[in-house]
N, C-alpha and C positions, 0 to 999 in steps of 0.2 A: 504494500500500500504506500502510495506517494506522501511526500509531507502535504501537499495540497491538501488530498485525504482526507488526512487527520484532522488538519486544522477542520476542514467541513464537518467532521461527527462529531468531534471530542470541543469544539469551539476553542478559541487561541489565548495565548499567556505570551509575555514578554521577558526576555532572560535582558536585563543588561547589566554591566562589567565595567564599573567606572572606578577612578581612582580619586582620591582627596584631595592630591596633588596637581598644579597647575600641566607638568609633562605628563604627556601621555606613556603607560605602561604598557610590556606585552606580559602575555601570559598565554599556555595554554589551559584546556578542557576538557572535561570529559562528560558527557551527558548519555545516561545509561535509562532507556525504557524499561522495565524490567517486567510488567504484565501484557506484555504483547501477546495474542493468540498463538501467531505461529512460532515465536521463539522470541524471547527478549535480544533489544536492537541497542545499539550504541552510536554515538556519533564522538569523534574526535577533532577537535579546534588547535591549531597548532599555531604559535606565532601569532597571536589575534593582537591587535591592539586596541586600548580605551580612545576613547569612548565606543561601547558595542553593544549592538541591539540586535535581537534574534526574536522571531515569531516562533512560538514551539505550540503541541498539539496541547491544551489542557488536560492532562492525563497524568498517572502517576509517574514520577519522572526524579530524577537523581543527579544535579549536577556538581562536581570538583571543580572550582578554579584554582589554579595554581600560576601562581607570578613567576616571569622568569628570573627575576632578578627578586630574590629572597627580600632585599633590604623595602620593597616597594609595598606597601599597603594597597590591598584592592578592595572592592565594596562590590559585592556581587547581588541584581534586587531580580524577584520572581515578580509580577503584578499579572491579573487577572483583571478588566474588566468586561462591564456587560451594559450598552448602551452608552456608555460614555462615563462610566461610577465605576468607580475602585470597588469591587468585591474581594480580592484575595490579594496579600501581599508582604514580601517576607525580605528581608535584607540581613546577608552577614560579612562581616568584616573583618574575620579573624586571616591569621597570615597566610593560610587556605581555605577559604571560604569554601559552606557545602548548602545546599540546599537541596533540603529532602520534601517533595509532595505528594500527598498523599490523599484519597479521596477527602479526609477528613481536614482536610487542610496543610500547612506547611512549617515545617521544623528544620528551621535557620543555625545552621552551626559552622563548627569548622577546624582545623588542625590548629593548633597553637605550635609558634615556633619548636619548643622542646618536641613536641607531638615527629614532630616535621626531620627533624634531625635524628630521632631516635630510632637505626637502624637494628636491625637482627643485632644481639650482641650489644647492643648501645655503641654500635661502629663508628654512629653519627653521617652514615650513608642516607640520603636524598634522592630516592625512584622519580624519574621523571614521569609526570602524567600523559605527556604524547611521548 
């Protein structure tokens, strides 16, 4: 099924990926469907920069942002609306911002630095998201 698709059955939400700061940030993404019929579907964003705005399907849906450059603060917001009114809307800002939704609504969280560095081992290895 097309994103067209979806956006048509599931009606549309908006992902955007901005930063606090005056220069603009890259960062990649990871945004994972995970109740899909025929198999849960993934999209990968690689090298994105802010300011960034994305139409997605209103469905339960799972994004990671991760900044390329660790030291950068990003602010990643889910919004829903319906006629032109904010019905749904979720914003996180931690050093890996996550956004989780779910029928019942949206649970904003996200990797804290220590989170982030704390490989296997406490190696202090960092898996890149793309």
């Amino acid at each position: 099924m097309s994103i067209r698709q979806l956006l048509r059955r599931h009606g549309r939400a908006t992902l955007r990926v901005t930063t606090a700061e005056a220069a603009p940030a890259v960062f990649d993404a990871l945004i994972l469907f995970p109740d899909r019929r025929a198999a849960p579907s993934s999209r990968r964003l690689r090298a994105e920069a802010t300011p960034f705005r994305l139409d997605l399907p209103d469905e339960d849906v799972t994004v990671v942002v991760q900044p390329r450059d660790p030291g950068r603060r990003l602010i990643a917001e889910y919004e829903r609306e319906v006629s032109g009114r904010r019905v749904l809307f979720g914003r996180s800002w931690m050093p890996t911002p996550v956004l989780h939704r779910r029928r019942g609504g949206i649970v904003c969280t996200g990797l804290s630095a220590s989170d982030e560095t704390a490989g296997p081992e406490g190696s202090g290895s960092l898996a890149p998201v793309g």
